[in-house]
Rosetta silent file (secondary structure, phi, psi, omega in degrees, C-alpha in Angstrom):
SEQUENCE: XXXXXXXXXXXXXXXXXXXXXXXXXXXXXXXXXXXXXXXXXXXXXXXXXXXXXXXXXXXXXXXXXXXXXXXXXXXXXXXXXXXXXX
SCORE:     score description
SCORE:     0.000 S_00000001
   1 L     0.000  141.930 -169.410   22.811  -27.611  -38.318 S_00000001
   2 E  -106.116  143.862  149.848   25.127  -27.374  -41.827 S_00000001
   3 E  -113.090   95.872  172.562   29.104  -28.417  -41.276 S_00000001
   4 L  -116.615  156.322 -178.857   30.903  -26.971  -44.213 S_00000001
   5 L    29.972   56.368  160.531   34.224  -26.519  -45.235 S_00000001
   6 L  -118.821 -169.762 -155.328   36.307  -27.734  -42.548 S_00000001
   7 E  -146.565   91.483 -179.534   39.011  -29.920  -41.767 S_00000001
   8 E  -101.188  108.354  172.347   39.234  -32.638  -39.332 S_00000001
   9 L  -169.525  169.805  179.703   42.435  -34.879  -39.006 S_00000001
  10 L    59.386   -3.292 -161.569   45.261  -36.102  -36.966 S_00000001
  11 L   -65.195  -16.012  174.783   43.048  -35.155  -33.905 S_00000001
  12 L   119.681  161.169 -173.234   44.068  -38.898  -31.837 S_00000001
  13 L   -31.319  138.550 -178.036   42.314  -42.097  -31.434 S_00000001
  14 L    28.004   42.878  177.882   38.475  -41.387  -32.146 S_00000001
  15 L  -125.980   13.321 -174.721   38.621  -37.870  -33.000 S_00000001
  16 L   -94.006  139.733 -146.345   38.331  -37.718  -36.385 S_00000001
  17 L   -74.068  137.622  166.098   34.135  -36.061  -36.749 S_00000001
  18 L  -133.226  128.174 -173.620   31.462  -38.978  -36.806 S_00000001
  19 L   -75.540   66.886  179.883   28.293  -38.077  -37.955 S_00000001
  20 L   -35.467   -7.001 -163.741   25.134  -38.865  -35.554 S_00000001
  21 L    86.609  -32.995 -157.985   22.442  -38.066  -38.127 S_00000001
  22 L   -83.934  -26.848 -122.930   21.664  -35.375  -36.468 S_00000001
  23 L  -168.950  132.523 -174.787   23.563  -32.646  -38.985 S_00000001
  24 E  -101.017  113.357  170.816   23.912  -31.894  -42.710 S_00000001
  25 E   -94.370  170.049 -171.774   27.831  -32.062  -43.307 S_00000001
  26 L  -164.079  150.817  167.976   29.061  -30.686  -46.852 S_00000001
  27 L    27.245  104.978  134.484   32.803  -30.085  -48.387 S_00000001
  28 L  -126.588  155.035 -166.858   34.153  -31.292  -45.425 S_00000001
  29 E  -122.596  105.877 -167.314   37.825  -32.876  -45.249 S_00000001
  30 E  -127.127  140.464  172.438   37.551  -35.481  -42.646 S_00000001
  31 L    81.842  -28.750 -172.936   40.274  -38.378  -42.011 S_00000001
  32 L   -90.103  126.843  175.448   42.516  -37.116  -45.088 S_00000001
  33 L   -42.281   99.423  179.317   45.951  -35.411  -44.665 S_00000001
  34 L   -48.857  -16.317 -167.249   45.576  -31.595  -45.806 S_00000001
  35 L    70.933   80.011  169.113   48.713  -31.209  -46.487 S_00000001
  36 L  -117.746  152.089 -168.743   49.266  -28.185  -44.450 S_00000001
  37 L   -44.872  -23.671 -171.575   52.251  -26.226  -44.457 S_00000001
  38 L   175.966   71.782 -163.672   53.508  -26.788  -41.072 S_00000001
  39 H   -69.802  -38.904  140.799   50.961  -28.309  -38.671 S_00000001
  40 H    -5.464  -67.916 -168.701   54.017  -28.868  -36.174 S_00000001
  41 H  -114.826   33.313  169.972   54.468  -25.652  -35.899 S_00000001
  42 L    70.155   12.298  163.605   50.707  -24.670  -35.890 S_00000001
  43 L   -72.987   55.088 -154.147   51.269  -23.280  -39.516 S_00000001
  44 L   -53.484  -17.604  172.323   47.318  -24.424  -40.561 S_00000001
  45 L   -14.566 -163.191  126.955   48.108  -22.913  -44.459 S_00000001
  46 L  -127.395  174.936 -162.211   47.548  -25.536  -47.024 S_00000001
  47 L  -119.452  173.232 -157.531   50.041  -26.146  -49.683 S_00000001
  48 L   -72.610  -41.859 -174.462   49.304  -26.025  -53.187 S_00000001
  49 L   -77.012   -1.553 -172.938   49.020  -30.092  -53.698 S_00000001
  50 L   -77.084  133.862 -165.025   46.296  -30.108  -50.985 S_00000001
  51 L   -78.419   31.105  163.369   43.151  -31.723  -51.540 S_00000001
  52 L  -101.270   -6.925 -170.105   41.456  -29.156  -49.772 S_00000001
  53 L   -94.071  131.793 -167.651   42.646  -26.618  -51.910 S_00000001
  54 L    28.297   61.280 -177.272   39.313  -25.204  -54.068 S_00000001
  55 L  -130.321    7.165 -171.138   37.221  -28.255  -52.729 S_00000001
  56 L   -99.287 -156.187 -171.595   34.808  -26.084  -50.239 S_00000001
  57 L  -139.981  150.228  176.747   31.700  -24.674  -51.192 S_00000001
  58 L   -44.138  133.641  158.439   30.752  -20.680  -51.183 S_00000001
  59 L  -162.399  112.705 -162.471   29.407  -19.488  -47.700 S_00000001
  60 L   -51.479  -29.451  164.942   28.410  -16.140  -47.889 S_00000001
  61 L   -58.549  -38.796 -162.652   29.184  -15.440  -43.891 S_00000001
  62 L  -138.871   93.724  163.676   33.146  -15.911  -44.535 S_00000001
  63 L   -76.051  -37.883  168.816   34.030  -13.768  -47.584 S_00000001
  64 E  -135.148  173.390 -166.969   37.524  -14.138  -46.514 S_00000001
  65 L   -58.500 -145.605  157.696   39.941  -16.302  -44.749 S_00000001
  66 L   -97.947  -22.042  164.324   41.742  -15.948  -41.438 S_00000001
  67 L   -95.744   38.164 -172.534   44.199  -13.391  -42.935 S_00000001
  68 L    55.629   10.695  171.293   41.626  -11.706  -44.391 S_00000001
  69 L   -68.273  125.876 -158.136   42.231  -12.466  -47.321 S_00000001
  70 E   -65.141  154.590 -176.549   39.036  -12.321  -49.741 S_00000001
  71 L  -130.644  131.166   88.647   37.898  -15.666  -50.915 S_00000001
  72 L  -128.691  174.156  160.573   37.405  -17.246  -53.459 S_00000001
  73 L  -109.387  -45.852 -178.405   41.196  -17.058  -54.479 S_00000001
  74 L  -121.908 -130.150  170.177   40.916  -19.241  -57.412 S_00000001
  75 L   -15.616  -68.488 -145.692   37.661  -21.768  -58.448 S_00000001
  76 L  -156.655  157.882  170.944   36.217  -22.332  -55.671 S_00000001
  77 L   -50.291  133.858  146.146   36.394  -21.864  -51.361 S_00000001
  78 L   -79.245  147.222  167.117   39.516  -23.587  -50.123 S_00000001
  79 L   -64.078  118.058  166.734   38.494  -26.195  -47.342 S_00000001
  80 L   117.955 -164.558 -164.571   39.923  -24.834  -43.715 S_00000001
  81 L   -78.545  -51.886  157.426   40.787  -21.410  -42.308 S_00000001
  82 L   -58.307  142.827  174.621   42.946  -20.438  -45.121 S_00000001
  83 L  -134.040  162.643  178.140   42.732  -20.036  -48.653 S_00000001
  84 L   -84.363  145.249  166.112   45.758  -20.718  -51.029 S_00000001
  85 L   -91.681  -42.770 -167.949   46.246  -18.099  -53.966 S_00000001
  86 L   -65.659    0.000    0.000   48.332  -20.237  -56.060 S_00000001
């Protein structure tokens, strides 16, 4: 099993993704603040300073985001659901 380009954080005491060996992780954003626009109010975006922003890697299954938007936007796959344009 591959884990790419996701986003793990804030999840509560021992919930940020531990690896068993078992799995090839990749571009993954684990432990770091995304910076997302408004996690509070389940606004999952990422804002322009976020290090998740063009840090994921191409995966040919999810040509675009969750608003459909096509991806790449800029470089490279944003990390998460979303990809920033700016």
């Amino acid at each position: 099993m591959t884990i790419q380009n996701n986003i793990v954080y804030g999840s509560g005491p021992g919930g940020d993704y531990t690896n068993s060996g078992s799995v090839t992780q990749d571009h993954n954003l684990f432990g770091v603040d995304p910076i997302f626009v408004n996690a509070a109010a389940r606004d999952l975006h990422i804002q322009s300073s976020s290090p998740a922003k063009n840090a994921g890697t191409t995966i040919a299954a999810v040509p675009t985001d969750k608003d459909g938007k096509s991806r790449p936007q800029s470089t490279a796959y944003c990390i998460g659901a979303y990809e920033d344009a700016a």
